[in-house]
C-alpha positions as CSV (number, residue, x, y, z in Angstrom):
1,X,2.6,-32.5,29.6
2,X,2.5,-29.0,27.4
3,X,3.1,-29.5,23.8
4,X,2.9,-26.4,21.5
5,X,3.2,-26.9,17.6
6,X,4.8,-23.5,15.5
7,X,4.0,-23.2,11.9
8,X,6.1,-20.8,9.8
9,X,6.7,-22.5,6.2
10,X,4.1,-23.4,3.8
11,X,3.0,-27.5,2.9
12,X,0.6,-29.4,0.9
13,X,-1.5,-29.6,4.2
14,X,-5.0,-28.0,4.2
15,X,-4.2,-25.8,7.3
16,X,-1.1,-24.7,5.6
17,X,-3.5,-23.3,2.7
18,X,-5.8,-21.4,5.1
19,X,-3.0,-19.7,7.0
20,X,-1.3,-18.8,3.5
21,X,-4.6,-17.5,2.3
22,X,-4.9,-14.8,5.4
23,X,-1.1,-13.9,5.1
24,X,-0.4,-15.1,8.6
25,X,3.2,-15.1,10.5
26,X,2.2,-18.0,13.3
27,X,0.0,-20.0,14.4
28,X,0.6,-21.8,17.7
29,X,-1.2,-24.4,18.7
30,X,-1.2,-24.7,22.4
31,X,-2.1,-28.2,24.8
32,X,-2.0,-29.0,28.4
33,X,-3.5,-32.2,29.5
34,X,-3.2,-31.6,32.6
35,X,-5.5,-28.2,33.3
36,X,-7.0,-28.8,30.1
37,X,-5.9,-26.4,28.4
38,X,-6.7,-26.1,24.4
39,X,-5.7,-23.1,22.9
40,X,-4.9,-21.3,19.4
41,X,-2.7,-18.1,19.2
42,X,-2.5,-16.5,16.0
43,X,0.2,-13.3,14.9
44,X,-1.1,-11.7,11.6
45,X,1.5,-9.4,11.4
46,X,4.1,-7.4,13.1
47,X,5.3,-4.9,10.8
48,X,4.0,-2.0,13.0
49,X,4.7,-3.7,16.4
50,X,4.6,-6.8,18.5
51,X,0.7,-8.6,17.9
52,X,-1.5,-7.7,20.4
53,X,-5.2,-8.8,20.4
54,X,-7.2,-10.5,23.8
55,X,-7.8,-13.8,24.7
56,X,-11.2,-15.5,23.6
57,X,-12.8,-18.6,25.5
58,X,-15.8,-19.5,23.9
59,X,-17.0,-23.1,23.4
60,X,-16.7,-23.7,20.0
61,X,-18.4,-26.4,17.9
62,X,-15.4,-27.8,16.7
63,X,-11.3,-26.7,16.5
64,X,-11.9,-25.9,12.8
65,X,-14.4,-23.6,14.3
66,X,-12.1,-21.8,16.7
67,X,-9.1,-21.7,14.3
68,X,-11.2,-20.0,11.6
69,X,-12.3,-17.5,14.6
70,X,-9.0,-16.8,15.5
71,X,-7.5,-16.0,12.1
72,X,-10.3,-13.7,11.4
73,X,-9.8,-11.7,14.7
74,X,-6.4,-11.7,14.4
75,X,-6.5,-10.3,10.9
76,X,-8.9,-8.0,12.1
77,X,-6.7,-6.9,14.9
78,X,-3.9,-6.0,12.1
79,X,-6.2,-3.4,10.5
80,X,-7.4,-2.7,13.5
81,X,-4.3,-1.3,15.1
82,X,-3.0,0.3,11.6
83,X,-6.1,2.2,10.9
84,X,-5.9,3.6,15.0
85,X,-2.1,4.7,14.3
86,X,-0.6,2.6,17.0
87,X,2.7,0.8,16.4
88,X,1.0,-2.5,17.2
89,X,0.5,-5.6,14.7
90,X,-2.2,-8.1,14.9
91,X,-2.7,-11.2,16.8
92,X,-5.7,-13.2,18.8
93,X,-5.9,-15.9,21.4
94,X,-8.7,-18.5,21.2
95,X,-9.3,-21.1,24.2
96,X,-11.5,-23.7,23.7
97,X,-13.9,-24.7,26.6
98,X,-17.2,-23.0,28.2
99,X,-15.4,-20.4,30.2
100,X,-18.1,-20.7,33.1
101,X,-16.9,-24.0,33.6
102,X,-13.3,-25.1,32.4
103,X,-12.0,-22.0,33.3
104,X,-9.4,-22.2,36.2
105,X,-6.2,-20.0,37.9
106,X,-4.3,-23.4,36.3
107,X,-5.7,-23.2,33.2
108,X,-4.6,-19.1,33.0
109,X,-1.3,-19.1,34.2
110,X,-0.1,-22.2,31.9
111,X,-1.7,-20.3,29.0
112,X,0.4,-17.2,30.1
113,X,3.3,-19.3,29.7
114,X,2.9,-20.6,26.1
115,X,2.4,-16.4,25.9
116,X,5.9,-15.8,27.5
117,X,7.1,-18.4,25.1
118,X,6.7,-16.1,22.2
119,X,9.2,-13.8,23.7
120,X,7.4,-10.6,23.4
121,X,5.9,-10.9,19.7
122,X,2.3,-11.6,21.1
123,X,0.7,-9.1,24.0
124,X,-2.4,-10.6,25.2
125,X,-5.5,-8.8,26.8
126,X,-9.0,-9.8,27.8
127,X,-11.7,-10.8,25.7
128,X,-15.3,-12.7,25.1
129,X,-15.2,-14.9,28.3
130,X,-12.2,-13.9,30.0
131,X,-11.3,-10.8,32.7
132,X,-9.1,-8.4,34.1
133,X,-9.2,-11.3,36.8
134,X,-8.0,-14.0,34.4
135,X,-5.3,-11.4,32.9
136,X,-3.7,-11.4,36.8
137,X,-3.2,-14.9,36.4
138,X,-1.7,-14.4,32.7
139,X,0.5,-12.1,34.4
140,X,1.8,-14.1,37.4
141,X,3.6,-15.9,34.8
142,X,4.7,-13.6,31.7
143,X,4.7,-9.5,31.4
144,X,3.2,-9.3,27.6
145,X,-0.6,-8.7,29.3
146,X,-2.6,-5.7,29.7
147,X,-5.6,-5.0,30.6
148,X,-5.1,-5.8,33.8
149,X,-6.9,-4.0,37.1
150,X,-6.7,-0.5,37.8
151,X,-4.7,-1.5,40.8
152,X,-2.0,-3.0,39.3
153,X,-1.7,-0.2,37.0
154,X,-3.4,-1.2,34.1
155,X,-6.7,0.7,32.4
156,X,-9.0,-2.1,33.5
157,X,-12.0,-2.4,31.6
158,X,-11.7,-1.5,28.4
159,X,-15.3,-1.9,27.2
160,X,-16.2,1.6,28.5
161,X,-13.7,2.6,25.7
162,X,-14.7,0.7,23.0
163,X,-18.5,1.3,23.3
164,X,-17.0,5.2,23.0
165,X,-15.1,5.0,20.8
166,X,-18.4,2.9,18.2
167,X,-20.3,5.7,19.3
168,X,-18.1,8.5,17.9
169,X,-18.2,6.1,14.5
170,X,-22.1,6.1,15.2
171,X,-22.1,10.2,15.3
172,X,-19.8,10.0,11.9
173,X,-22.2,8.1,10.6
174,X,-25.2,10.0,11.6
175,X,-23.5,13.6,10.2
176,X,-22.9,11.8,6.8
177,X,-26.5,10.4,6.4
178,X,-28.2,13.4,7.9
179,X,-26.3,16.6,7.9
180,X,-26.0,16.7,11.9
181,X,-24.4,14.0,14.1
182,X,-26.9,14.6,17.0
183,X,-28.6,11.1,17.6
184,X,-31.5,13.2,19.0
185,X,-35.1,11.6,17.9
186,X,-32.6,8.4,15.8
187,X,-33.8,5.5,16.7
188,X,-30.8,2.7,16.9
189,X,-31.0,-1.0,17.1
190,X,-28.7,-3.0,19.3
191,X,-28.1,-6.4,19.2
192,X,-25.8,-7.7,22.2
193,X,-26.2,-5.5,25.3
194,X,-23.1,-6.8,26.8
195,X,-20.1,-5.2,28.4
196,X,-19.7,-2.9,25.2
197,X,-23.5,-3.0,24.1
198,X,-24.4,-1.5,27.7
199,X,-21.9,1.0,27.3
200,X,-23.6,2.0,24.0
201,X,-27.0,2.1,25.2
202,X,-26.1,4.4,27.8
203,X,-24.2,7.0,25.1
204,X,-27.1,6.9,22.4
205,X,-29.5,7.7,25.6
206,X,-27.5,10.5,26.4
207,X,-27.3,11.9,23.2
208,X,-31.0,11.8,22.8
209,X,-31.4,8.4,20.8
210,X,-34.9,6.1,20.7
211,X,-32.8,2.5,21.9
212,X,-34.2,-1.1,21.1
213,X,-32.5,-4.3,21.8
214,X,-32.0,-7.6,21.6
215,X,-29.7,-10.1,23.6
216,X,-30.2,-13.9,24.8
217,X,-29.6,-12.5,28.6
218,X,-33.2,-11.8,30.0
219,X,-30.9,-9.8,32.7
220,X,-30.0,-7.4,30.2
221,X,-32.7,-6.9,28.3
222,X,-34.5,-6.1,31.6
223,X,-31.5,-4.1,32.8
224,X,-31.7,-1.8,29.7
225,X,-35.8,-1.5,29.3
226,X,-36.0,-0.7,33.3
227,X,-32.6,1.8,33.7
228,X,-32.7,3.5,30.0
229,X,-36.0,2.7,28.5
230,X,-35.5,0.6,25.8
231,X,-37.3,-2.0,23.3
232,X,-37.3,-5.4,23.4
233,X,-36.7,-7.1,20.3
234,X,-37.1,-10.9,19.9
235,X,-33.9,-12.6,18.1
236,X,-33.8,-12.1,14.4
237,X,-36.7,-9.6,14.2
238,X,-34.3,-7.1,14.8
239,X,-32.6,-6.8,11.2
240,X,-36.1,-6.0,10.1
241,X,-36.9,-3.2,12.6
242,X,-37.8,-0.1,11.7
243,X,-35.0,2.1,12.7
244,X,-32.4,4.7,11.5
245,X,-29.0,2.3,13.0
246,X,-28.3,-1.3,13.3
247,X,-25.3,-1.4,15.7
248,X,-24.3,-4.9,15.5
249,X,-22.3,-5.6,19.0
250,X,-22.5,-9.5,19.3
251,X,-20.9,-11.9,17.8
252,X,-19.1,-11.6,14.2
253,X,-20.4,-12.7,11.0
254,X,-23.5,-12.0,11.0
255,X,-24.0,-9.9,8.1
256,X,-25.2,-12.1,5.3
257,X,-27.3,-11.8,2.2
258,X,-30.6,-12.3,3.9
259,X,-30.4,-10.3,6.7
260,X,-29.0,-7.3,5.1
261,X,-31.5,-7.3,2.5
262,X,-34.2,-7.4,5.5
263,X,-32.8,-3.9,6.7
264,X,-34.9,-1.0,7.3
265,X,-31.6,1.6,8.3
266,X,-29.7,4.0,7.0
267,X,-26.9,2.9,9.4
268,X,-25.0,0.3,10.4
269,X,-22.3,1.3,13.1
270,X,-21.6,-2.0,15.7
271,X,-19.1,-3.0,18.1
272,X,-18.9,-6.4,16.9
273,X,-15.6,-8.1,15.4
274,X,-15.7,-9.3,11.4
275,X,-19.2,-8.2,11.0
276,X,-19.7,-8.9,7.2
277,X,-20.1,-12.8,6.4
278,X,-18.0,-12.1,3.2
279,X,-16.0,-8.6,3.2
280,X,-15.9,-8.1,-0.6
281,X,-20.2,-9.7,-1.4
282,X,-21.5,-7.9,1.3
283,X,-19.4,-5.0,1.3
284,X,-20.7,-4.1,-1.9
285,X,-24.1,-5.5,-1.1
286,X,-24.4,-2.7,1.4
287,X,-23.6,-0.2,-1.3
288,X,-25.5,-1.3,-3.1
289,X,-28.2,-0.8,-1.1
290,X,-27.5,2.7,-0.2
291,X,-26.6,2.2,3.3
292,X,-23.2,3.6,5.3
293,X,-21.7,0.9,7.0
294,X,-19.0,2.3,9.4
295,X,-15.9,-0.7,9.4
296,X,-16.3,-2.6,12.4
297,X,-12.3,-3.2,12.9
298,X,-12.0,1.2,13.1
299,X,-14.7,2.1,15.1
300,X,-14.5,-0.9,17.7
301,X,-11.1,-0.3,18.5
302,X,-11.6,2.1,21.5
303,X,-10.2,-0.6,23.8
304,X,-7.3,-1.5,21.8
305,X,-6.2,2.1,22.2
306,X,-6.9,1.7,25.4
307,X,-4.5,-1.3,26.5
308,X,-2.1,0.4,24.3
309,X,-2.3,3.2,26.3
310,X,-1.4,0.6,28.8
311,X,1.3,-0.6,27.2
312,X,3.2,2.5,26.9
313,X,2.1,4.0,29.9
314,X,-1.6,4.5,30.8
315,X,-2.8,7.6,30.9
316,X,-6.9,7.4,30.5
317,X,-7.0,11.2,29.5
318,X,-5.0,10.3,26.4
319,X,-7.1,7.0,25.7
320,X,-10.0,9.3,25.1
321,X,-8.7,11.9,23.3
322,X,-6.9,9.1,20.9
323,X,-10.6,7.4,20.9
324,X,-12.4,10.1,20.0
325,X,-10.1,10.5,16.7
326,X,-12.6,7.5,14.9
327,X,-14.9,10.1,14.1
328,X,-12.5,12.0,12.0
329,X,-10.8,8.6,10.5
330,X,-15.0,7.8,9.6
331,X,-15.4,10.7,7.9
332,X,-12.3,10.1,5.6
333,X,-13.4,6.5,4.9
334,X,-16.9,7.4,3.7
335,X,-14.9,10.1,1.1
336,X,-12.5,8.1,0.0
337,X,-15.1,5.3,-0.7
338,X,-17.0,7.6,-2.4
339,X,-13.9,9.3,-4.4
340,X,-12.9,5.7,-5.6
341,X,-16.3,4.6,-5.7
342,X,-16.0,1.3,-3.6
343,X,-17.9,0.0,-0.3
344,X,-16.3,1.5,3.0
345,X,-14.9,-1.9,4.6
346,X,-12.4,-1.8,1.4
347,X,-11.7,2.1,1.5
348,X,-10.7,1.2,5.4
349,X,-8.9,-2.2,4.7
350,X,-6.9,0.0,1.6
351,X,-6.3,3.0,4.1
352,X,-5.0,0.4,6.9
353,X,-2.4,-1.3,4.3
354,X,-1.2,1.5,3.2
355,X,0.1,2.4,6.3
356,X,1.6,-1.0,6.9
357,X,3.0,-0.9,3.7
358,X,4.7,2.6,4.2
359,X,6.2,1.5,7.4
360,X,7.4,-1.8,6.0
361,X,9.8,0.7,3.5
362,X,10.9,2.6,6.5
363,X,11.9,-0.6,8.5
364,X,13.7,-2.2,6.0
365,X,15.9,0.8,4.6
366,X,18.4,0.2,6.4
């Protein structure tokens, strides 16, 4: 038995609070007993497009847990997209369950039909725990996927993408705070040596960087100290290193009050999703502090120009070029927070609405 619950009015009910709070269109709430399938899809908003945002599986403490995830990515994926100047809107998929383990070509395909079931208004991609693999199965059973396998036509991974285009951000970054954006002689701190973080090591070495990391995969860590020479840093001693830039490229949220005071950069350019604990505190926290933080939802969104390069026609030539555009849209954030005299992660959110706004007036003129 499938069962999938639609909210689109507003009640006295808790949940009904939260989703009024973010401004969201949908939530979906998605159950199959019999693959075990537990999922959450969210659409933040379509003004500029259908929602398009990957698929998460991650095995989350509680459902509270993965709802809150999921309307923070999707949100994320909104500003994302608008920022980027893709007609796209925002939306994000969470499954619940340890991917190495609940994960199944059942579990896929009945998720890709509670995707076809939206009729269009939600694209999904892969993500944290899922692959171009599980984005076959998605597709055996609904057409809004991409980031499928080179060949099948799709752009296939799109991490290469997104570690480029958070290393363009980086080099914005670097030309503000120094006067050059040659990473020659930095030294840059990254914390999640993943898919993406790999990527990134690999492009700061290249470009002359000094590279320490951290990750909880000893693979990794070994990978990157034996192939590109880097550092070693254990856990949490790495928002005290002594470095010019922190490139957070784990998990979101973990920029709070105590860690950011325990910074030692100039810099802080990541790949990770909802970086900041609390946009507005420790946005202005970081000013306040005299640090540049490049927004995490414009300079990670490499591979969401990427499978929307898919999506109208892939062409990997153009994904780049489009990509390497974040290092212009960087430098205007960082003058137009300093113009109005606010922290960067609101001069990018203000920047994003506007263009949502302006677009709502041009699709409802007539």
């Amino acid at each position: 038995m499938s069962t999938s619950s639609t909210f689109t009015h507003e009640t006295k009910d808790g949940l009904f609070a939260q989703v009024k709070t973010t401004n969201h269109e949908q939530v979906v709430f998605c159950n199959d007993n019999a693959t075990g399938l537990r999922a959450i899809i969210a659409i933040h908003n379509t003004v500029l497009g259908p929602g398009l945002g990957g698929t998460r599986m991650w095995n989350y403490a509680s459902e509270a847990e993965a709802l809150n995830d999921v309307l923070r990515l999707s949100r994320g994926m909104t500003y994302k997209a608008a920022i980027s100047g893709l007609n796209l809107g925002g939306a994000k998929a969470v499954i619940i369950g340890d991917a190495n383990q609940h994960k199944s070509e059942a579990l896929m395909r009945k998720f890709g039909r509670f995707v076809e079931n939206l009729n269009g208004k939600y694209i999904t991609a892969e993500d944290v725990g899922t692959t171009t693999k599980d984005m076959e199965y998605v597709n055996m059973e609904t057409d809004s996927v991409v980031g499928l396998p080179e060949s099948m036509g799709g752009g296939g991974d799109p991490s290469p993408v997104t570690a480029y285009g958070t290393f363009m951000g980086m080099k914005a970054s670097a030309k503000k705070a120094y006067g050059s954006d040659s990473l020659k002689g930095k030294k840059v701190a990254i914390q999640g040596i993943g898919k993406v973080g790999m990527h990134l090591v690999e492009l700061v070495r290249n470009d002359g960087g000094i590279v320490s990391v951290s990750d909880i995969n000893s693979a990794s860590l070994n990978h990157a100290a034996t192939e590109y020479g880097a550092t070693v840093l254990n856990g949490d001693d790495i928002y005290s290193a002594d470095v010019d830039i922190f490139a957070p490229c784990a998990l979101g949220a973990i920029l709070n009050t105590e860690n950011i005071n325990s910074l030692k950069c100039d810099i802080i350019a990541g790949a990770a999703n909802n970086q900041l604990a609390n946009e507005e505190e420790h946005g202005m926290l970081i000013k306040e502090k005299g640090l540049l933080y490049a927004p995490d939802f414009l300079i990670n969104a490499g591979g969401l120009i990427n499978v929307y390069s898919e999506y109208i026609g892939y062409n990997r030539e153009n994904a780049m070029r489009d990509t390497e555009k974040i290092y212009d849209t960087t430098v205007k954030i960082y003058d137009l927070a300093d113009a109005q005299n606010i922290h960067t992660q609101k001069a990018a959110t203000l920047l994003a609405q506007k263009r949502i706004d302006d677009m709502l007036g041009v699709h409802s003129t007539f």
